[in-house]
PyMOL commands that place a pseudoatom at each C-alpha (Angstrom):
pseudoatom trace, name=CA, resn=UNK, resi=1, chain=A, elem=C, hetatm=0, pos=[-14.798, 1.242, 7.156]
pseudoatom trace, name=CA, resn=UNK, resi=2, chain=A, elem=C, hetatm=0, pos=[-18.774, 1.912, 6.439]
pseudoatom trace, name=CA, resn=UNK, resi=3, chain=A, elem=C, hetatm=0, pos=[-20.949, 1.371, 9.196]
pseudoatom trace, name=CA, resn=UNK, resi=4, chain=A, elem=C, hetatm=0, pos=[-23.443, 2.940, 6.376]
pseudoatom trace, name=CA, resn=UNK, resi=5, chain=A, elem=C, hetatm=0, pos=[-22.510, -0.076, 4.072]
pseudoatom trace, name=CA, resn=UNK, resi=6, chain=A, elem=C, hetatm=0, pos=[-23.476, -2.413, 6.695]
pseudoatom trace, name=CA, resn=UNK, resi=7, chain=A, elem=C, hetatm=0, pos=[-26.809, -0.261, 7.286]
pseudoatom trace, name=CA, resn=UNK, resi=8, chain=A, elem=C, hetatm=0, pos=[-26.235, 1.363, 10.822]
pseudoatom trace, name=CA, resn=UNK, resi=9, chain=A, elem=C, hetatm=0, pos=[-29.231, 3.105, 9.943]
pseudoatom trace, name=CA, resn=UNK, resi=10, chain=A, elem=C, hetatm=0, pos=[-31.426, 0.178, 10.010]
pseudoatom trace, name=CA, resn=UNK, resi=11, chain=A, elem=C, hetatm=0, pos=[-29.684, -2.568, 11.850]
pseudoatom trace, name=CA, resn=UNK, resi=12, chain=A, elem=C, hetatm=0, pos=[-28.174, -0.575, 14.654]
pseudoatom trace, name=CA, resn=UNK, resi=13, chain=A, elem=C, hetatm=0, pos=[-25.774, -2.513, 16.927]
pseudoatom trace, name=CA, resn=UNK, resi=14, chain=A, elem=C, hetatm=0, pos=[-26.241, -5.419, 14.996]
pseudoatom trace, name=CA, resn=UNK, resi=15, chain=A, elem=C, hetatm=0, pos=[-24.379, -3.448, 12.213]
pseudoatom trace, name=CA, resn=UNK, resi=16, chain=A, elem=C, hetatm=0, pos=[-21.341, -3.131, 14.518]
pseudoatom trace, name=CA, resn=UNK, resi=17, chain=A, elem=C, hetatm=0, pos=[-21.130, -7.000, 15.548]
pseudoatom trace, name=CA, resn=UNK, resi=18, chain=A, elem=C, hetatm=0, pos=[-21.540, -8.146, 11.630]
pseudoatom trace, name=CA, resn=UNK, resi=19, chain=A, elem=C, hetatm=0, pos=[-18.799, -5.244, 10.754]
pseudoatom trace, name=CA, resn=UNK, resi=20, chain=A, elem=C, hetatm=0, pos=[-16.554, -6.502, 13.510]
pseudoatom trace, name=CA, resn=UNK, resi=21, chain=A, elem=C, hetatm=0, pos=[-17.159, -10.284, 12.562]
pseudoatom trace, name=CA, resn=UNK, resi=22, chain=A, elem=C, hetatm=0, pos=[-16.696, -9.921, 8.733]
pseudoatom trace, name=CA, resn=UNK, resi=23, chain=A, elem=C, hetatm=0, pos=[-13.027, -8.193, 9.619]
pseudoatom trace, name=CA, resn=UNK, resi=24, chain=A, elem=C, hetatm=0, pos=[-12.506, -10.471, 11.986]
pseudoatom trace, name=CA, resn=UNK, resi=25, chain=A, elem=C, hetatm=0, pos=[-12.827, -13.227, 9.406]
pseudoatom trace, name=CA, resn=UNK, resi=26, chain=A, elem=C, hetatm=0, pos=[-10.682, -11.041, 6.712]
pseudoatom trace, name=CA, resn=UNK, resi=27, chain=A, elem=C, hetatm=0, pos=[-7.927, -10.604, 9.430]
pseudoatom trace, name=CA, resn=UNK, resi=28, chain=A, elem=C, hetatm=0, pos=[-7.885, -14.992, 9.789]
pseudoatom trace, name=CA, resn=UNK, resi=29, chain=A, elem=C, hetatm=0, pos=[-7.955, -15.073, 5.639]
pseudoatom trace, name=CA, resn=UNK, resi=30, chain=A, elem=C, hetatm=0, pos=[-4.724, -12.630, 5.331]
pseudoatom trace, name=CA, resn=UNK, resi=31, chain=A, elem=C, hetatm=0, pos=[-2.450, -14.212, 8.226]
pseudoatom trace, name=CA, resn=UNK, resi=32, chain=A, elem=C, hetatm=0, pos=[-3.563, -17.574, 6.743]
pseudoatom trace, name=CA, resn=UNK, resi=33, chain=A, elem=C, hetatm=0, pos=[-1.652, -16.612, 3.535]
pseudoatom trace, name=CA, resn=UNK, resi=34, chain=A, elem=C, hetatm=0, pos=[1.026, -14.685, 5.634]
pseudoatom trace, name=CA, resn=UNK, resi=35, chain=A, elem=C, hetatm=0, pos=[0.135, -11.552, 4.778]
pseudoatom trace, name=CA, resn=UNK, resi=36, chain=A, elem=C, hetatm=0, pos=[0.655, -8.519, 7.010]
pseudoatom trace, name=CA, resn=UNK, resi=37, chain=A, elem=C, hetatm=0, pos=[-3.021, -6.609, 8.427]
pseudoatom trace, name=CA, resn=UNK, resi=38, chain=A, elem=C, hetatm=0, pos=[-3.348, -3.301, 9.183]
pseudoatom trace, name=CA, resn=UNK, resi=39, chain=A, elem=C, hetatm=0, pos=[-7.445, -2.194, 9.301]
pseudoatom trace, name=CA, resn=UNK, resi=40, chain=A, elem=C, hetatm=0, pos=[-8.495, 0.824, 8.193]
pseudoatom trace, name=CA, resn=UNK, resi=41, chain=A, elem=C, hetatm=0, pos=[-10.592, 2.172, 10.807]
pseudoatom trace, name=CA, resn=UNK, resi=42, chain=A, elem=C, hetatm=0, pos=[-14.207, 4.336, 10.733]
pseudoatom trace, name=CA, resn=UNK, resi=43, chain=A, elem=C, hetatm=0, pos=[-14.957, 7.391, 9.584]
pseudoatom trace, name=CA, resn=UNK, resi=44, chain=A, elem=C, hetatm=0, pos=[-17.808, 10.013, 9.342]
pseudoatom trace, name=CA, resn=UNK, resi=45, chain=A, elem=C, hetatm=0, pos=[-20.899, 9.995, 7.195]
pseudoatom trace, name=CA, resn=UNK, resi=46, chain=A, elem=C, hetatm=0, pos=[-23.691, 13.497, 6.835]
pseudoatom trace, name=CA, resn=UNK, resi=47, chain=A, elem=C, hetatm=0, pos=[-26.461, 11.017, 7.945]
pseudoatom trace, name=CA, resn=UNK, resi=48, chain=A, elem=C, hetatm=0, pos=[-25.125, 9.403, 11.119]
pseudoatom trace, name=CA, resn=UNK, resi=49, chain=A, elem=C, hetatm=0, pos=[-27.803, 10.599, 13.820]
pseudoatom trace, name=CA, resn=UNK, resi=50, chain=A, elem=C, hetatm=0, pos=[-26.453, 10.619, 17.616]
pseudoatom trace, name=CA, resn=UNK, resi=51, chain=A, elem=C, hetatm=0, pos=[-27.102, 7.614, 17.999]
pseudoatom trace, name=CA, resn=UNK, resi=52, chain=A, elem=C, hetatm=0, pos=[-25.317, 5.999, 15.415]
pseudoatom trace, name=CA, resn=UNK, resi=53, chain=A, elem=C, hetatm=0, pos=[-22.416, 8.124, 16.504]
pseudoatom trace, name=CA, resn=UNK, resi=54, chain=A, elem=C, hetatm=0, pos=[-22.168, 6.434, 19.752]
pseudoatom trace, name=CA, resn=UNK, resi=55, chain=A, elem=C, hetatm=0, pos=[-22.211, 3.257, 17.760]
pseudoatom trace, name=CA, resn=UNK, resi=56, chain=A, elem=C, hetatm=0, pos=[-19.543, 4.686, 15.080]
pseudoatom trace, name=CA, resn=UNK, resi=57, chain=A, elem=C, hetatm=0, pos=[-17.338, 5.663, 18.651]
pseudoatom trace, name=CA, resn=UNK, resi=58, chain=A, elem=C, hetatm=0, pos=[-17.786, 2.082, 20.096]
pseudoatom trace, name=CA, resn=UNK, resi=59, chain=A, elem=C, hetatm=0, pos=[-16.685, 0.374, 16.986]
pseudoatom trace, name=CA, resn=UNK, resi=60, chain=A, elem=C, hetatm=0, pos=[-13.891, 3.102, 16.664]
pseudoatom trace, name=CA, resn=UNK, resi=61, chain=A, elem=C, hetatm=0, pos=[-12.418, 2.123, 20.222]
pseudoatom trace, name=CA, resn=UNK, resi=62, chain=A, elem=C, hetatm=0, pos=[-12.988, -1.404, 19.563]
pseudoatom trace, name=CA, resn=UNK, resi=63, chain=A, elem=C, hetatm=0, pos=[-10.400, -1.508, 16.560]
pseudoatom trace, name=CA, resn=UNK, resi=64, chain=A, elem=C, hetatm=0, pos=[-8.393, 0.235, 19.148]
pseudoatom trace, name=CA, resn=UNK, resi=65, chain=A, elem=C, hetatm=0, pos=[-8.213, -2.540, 21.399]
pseudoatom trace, name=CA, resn=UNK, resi=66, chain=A, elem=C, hetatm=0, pos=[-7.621, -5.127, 18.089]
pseudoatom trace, name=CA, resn=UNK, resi=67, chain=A, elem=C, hetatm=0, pos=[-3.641, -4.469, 18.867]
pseudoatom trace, name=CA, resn=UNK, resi=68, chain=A, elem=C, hetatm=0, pos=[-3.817, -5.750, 21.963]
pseudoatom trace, name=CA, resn=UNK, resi=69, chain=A, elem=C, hetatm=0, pos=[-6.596, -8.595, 21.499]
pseudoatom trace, name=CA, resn=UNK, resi=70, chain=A, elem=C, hetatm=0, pos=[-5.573, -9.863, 18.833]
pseudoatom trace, name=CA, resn=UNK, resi=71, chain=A, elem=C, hetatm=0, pos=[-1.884, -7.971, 17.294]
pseudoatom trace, name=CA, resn=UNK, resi=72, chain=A, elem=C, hetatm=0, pos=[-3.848, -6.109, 14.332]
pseudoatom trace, name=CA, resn=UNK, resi=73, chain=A, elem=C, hetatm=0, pos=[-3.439, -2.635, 13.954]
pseudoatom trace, name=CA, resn=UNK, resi=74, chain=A, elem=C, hetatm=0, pos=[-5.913, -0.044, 13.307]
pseudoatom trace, name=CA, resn=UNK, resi=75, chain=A, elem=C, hetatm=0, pos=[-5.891, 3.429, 11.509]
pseudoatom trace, name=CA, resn=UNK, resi=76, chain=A, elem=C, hetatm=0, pos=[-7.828, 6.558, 13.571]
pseudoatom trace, name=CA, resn=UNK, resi=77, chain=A, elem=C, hetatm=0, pos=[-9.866, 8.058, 10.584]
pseudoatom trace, name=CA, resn=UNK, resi=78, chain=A, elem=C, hetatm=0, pos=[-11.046, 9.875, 12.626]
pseudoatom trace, name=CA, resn=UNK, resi=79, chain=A, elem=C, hetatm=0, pos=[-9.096, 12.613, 14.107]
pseudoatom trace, name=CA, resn=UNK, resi=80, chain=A, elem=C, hetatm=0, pos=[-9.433, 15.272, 12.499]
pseudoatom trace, name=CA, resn=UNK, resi=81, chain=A, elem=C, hetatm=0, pos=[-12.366, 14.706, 10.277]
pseudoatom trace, name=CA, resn=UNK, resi=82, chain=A, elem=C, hetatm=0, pos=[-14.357, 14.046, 12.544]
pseudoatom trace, name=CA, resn=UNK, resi=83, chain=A, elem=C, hetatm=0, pos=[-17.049, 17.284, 13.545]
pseudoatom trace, name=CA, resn=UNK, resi=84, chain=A, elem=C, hetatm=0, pos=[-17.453, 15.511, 16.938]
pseudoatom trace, name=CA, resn=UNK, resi=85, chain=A, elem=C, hetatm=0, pos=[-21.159, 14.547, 15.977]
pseudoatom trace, name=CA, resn=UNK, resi=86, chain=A, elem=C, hetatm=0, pos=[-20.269, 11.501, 13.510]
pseudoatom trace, name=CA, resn=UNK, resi=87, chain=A, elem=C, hetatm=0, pos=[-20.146, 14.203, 10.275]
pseudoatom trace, name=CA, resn=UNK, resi=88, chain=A, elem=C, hetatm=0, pos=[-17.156, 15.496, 8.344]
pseudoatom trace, name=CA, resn=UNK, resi=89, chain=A, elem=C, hetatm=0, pos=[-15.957, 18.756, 8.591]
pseudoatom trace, name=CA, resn=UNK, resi=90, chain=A, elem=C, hetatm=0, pos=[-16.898, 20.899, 6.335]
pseudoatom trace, name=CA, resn=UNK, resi=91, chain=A, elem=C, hetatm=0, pos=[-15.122, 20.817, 3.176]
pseudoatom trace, name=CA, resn=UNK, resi=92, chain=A, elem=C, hetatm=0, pos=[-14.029, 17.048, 3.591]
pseudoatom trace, name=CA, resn=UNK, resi=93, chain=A, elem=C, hetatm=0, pos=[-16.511, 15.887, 1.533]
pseudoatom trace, name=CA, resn=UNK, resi=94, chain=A, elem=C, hetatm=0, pos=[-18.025, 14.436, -1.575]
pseudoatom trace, name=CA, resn=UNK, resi=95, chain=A, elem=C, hetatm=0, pos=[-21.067, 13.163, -0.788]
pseudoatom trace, name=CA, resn=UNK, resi=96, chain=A, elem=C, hetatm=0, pos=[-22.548, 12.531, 2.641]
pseudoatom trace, name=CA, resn=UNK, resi=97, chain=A, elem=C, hetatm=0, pos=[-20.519, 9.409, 2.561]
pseudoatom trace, name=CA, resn=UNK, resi=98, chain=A, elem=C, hetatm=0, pos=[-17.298, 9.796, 1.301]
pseudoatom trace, name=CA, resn=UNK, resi=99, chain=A, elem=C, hetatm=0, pos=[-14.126, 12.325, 1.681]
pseudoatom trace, name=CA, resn=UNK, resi=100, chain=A, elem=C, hetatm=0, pos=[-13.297, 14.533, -1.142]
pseudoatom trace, name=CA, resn=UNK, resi=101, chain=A, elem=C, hetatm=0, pos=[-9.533, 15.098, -2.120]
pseudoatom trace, name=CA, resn=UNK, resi=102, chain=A, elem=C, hetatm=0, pos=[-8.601, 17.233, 0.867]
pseudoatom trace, name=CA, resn=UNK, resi=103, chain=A, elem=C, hetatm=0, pos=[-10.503, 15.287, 3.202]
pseudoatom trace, name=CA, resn=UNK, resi=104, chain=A, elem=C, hetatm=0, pos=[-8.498, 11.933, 1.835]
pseudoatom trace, name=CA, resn=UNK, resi=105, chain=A, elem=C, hetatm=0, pos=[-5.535, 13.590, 2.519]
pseudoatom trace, name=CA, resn=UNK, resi=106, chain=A, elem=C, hetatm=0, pos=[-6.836, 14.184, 6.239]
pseudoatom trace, name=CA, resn=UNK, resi=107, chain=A, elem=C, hetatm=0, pos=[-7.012, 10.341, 6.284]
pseudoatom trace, name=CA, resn=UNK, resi=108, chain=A, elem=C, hetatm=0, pos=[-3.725, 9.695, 4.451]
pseudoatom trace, name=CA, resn=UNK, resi=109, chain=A, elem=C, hetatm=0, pos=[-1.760, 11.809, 7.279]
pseudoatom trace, name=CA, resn=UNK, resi=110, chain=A, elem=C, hetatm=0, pos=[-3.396, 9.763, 10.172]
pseudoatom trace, name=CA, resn=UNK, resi=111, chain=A, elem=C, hetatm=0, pos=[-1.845, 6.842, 8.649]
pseudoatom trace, name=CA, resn=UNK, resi=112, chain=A, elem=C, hetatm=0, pos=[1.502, 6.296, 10.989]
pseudoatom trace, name=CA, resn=UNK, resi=113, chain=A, elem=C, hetatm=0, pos=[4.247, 5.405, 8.279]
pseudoatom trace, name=CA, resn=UNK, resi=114, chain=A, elem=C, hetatm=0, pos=[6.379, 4.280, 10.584]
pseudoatom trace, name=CA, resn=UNK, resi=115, chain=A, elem=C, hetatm=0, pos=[4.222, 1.139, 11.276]
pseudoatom trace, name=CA, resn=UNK, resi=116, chain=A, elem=C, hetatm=0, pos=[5.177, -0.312, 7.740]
pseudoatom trace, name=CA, resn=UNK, resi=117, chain=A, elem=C, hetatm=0, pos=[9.133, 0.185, 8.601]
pseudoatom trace, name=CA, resn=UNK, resi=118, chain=A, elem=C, hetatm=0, pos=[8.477, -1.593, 11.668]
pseudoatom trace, name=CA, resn=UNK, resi=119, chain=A, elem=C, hetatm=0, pos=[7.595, -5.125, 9.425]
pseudoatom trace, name=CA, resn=UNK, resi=120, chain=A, elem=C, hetatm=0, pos=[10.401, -4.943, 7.814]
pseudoatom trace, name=CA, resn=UNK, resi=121, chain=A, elem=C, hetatm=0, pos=[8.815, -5.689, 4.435]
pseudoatom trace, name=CA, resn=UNK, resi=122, chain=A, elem=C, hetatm=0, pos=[11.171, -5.694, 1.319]
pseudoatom trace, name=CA, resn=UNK, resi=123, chain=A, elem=C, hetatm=0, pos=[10.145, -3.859, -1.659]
pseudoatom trace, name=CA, resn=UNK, resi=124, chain=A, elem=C, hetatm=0, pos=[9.024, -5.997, -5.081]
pseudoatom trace, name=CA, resn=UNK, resi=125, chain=A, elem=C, hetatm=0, pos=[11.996, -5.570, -7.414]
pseudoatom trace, name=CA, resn=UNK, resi=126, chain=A, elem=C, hetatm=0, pos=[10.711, -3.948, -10.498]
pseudoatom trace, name=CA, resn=UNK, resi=127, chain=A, elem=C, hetatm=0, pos=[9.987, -6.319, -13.291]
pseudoatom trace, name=CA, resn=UNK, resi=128, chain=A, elem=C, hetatm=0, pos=[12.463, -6.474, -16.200]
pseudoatom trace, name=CA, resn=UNK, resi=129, chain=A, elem=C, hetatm=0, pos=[10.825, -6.325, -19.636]
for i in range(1, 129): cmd.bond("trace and resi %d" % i, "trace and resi %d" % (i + 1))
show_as sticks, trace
zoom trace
């Protein structure tokens, strides 16, 4: 998730509460059609000062707590990206915003796979032409 997207930079804390309540919202639209949620959760950015950090850390331990508030999951995409100041490692990156290849497959091995056996979801049978 972006705390850039919803302008940390300029909106501060109120970019946290607006982040929070727009996946909030998403979470009630996906059950409401039955669908399983799992959020995706922060991750760094070049630009974040220190204080934005702290900000990036409180909305990181907030989707934390979503599994036990509310029974929605949340991925660390984080750990071990993370420079411990808000920025990626280097060599992550892309841009100041985004992970490159090896820095996506940082995020893809935070992702606990088990998770998805644990909902028992059947696979789509493939479509016969």
């Amino acid at each position: 998730l972006g705390l850039w997207n919803e302008r940390i930079n300029r909106r501060g804390r109120a970019a946290v509460l607006s982040l929070l309540a727009g996946l909030l919202e998403l979470v009630s639209l996906c059950r409401a059609i039955g669908a399983h949620v799992i959020v995706g959760g922060v991750y760094p950015n070049q630009k974040y000062t220190e204080k934005e950090y702290l900000l990036l850390l409180e909305t990181h331990k907030e989707l934390q707590k979503w599994a036990h508030k509310f029974g929605v999951k949340s991925q660390d995409f984080l750990a071990n990206v993370d420079d411990g100041s808000g920025k990626w490692l280097p060599g992550l990156m892309s841009d100041f915003i985004h992970p490159n290849d090896s820095g996506h497959r940082l995020l893809f091995e935070n992702i606990e796979l088990t998770q998805f056996e644990a909902l028992k979801i059947k696979p789509i049978p493939k479509a016969k032409l």
